[in-house]
C-alpha positions in Angstrom: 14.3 -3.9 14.5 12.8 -7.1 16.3 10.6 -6.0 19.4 8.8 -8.2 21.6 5.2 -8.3 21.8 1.9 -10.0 22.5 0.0 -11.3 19.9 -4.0 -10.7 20.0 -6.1 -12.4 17.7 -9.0 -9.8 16.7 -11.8 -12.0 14.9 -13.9 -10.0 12.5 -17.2 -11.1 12.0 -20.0 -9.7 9.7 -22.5 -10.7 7.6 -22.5 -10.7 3.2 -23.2 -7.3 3.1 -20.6 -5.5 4.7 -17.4 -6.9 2.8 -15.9 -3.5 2.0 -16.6 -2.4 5.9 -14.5 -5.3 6.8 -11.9 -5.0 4.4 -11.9 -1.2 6.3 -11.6 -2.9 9.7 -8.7 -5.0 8.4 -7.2 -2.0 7.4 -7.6 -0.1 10.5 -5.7 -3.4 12.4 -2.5 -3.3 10.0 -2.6 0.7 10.7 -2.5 0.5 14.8 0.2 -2.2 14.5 2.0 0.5 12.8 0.9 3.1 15.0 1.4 1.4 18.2 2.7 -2.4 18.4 6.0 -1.5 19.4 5.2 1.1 22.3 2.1 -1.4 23.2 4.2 -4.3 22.8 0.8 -6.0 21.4 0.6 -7.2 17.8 -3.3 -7.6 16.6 -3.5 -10.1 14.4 -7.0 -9.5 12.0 -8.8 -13.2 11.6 -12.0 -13.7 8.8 -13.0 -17.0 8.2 -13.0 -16.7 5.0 -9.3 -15.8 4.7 -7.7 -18.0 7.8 -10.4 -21.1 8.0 -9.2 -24.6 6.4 -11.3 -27.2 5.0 -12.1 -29.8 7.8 -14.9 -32.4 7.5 -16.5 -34.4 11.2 -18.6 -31.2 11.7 -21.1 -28.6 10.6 -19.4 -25.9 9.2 -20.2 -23.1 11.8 -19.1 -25.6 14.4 -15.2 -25.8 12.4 -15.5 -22.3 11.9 -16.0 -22.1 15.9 -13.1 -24.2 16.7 -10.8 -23.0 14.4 -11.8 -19.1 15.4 -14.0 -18.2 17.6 -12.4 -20.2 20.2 -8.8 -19.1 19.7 -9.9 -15.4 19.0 -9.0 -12.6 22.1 -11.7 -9.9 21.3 -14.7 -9.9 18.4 -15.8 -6.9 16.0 -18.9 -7.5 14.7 -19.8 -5.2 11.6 -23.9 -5.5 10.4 -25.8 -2.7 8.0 -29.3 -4.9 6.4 -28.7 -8.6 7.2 -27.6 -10.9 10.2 -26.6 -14.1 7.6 -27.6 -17.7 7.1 -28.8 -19.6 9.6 -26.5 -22.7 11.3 -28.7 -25.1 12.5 -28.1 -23.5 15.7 -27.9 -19.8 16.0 -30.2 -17.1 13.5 -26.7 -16.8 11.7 -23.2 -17.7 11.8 -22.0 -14.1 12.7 -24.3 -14.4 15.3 -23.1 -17.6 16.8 -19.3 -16.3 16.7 -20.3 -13.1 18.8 -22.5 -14.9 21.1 -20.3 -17.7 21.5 -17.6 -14.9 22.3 -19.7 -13.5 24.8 -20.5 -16.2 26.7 -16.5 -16.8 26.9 -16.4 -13.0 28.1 -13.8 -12.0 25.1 -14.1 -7.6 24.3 -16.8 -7.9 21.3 -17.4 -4.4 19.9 -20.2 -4.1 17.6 -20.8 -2.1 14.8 -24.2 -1.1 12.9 -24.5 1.0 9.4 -26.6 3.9 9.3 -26.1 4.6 5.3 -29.0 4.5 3.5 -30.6 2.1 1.3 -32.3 1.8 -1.7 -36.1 1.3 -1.2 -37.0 -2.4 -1.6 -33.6 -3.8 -2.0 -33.5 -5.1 1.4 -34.4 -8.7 2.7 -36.9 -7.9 5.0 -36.8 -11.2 6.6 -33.0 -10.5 7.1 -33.5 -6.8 8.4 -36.3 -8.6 11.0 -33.1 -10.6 12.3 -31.2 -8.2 12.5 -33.3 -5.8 14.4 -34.1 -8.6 16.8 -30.8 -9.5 17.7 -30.1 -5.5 18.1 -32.6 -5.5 20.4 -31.6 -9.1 22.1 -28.4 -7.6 23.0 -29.5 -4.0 23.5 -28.8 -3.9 26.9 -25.7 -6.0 26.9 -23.6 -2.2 26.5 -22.8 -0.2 24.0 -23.4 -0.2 20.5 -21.6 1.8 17.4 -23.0 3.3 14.5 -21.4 5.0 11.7 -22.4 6.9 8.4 -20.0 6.0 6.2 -16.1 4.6 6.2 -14.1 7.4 7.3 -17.3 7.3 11.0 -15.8 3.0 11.1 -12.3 4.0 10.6 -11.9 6.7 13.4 -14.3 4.5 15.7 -12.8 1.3 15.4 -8.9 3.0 15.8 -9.9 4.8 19.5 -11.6 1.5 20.3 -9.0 -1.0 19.7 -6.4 1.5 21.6 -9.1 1.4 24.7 -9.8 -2.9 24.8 -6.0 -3.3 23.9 -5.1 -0.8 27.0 -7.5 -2.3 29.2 -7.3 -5.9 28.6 -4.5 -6.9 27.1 -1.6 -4.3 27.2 1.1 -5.8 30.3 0.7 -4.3 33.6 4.4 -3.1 34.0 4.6 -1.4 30.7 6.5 1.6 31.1 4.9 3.5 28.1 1.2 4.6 28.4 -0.8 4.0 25.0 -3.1 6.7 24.5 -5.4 7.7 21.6 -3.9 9.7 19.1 -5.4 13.4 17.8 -6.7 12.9 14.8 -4.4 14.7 12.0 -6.5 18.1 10.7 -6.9 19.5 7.6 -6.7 22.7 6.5 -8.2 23.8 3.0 -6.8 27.0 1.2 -9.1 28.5 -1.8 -8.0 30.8 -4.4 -8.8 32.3 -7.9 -6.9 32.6 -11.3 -8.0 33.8 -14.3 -6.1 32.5 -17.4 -6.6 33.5 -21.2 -9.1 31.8 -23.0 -8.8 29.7 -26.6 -11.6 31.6 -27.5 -10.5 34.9 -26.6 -11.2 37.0 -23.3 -10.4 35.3 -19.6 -11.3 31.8 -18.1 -11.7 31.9 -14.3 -11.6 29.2 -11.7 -11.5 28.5 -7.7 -9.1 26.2 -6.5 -9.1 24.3 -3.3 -6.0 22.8 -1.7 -6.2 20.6 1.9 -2.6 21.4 2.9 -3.3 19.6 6.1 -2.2 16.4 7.6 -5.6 14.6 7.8 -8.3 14.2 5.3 -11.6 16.1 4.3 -14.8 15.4 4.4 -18.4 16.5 3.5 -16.2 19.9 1.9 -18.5 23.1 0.6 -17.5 26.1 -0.7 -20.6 28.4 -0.5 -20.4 32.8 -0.6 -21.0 34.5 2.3 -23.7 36.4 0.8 -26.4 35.1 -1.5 -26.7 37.5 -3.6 -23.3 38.6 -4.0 -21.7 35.1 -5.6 -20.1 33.5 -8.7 -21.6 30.9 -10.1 -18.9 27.7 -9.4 -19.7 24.6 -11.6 -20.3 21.7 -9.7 -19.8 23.1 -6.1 -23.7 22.6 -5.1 -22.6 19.8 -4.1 -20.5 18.8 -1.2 -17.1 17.3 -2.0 -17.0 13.5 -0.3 -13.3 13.1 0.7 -10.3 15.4 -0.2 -7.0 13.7 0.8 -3.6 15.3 2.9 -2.5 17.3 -0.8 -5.9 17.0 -2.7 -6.5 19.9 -4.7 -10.4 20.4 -6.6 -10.8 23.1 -9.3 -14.0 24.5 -10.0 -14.7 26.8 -13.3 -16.3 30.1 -12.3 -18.8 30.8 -15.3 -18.8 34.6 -14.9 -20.8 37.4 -17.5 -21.1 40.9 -17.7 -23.4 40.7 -14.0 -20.9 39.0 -11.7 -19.6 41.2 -9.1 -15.7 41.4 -9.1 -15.3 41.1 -5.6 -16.8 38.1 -3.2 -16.4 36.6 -0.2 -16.9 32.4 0.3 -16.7 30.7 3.3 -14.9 26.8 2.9 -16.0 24.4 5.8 -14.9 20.6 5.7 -15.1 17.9 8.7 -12.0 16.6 10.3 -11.5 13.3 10.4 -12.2 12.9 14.3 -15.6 14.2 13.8 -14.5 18.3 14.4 -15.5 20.6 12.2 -13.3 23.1 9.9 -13.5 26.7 8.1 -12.0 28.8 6.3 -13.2 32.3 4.9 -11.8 33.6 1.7 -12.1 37.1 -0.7 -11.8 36.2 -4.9 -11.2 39.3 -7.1 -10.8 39.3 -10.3 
């Protein structure tokens, strides 16, 4: 069904570095059109230079970049982890001349800064010095965000673009009101089987099932008392991401000693940040 809206050209700029956090920011732009373009009546429309710049020669190539971009964008996200870029003959680095050149033509610029870890000595320290002094340059121009890992970008970047979008660019007589979604839960059931065995005797396992509408993360299955436990292959570990419908399985390796009864005690984090558990009793 055709609907009328206002297009709103969101430029993403980030350094080498970050190319899957970008692709993730891309993402999270195609899902809020879904989510909210017709009620909104705004269409964001994602721009990387690498996708929507054409060739042009009569200037350097930060300067086409500008003109092409930059200038025609409506709001900036800036996405850095180790590295602020090349330098352009004019700014430390071309993602820094987009975001500066945004500011100074007071377009929304939200920026974004990686906290995952790296591996000791892979890092251009010359690079992290720039990028630690332009933090600091524009420290106390507002408000930075940080994130851990894709699922901390993705929930941060979808509550931010409903906020500049209802604050700057969402009409003034809108009948609808565009608020933030709740986050969809999850909600992770556990339970035991035991099966024959090829080689005789029973095989036992503990499966987990996110019957939820939202994803997992950071899931752990531990027992509720430490010395009252079966010993789960591969649970010491916590489970990354288990999707809306995601099941795990972990083998119980039980002898002669294991108690027939326990108690274990699931906990996950939601993707808006809240935290989830569930308690559960295995016999045999």
């Amino acid at each position: 069904m055709v609907f009328t809206a206002r297009v709103v050209r969101v430029l993403i700029a980030s350094p080498s570095d970050v190319v899957g956090e970008r692709n993730v920011v891309e993402a999270v732009i195609h899902r809020w059109n879904g989510d909210h373009a017709e009620a909104a009546g705004v269409v964001l429309l994602p721009q990387r230079w690498e996708v929507n710049a054409v060739p042009q020669l009569g200037d350097r190539p930060q300067g086409i970049i500008n003109r092409q971009l930059v200038d025609k964008s409506d709001m900036i996200i800036g996405v850095f982890w180790t590295r602020l870029g090349s330098p352009t003959g004019v700014a430390d680095s071309g993602t820094a001349e987009e975001i500066e050149r945004g500011q100074s033509a007071d377009k929304p610029i939200a920026l974004y800064f990686s906290n995952v870890p790296v591996v000791p000595g892979s890092v251009d320290q010359d690079q992290f010095r720039l990028l630690t002094d332009f933090k600091n340059k524009h420290r106390n121009d507002g408000l930075f965000g940080e994130f851990g890992d894709h699922m901390d970008l993705e929930r941060s970047v979808s509550s931010m673009l409903t906020h500049v979008v209802r604050e700057n660019f969402q009409a003034a007589n809108s009948p609808l009101v565009l608020a933030v979604p709740a986050a969809p839960r999850a909600v992770l059931i556990a339970s035991a089987r035991s099966s024959p065995s090829v080689r005789g005797g029973s095989s036992h396992s503990v499966t987990i099932v996110n019957q939820g509408a939202g994803r997992a993360a950071k899931v752990t299955i531990e027992p509720e008392d430490p010395e009252k436990y079966w010993d789960l292959m591969g649970a010491d570990e916590p489970i990354d991401y288990l999707p809306a419908g995601a099941s795990i399985e972990f083998v119980a390796a039980l002898d002669f000693g294991s108690p027939p009864r326990v108690n274990y005690i699931v906990s996950w984090v939601n993707e808006d940040g809240s935290l989830g558990e569930n308690r559960f009793t295995f016999k045999l």
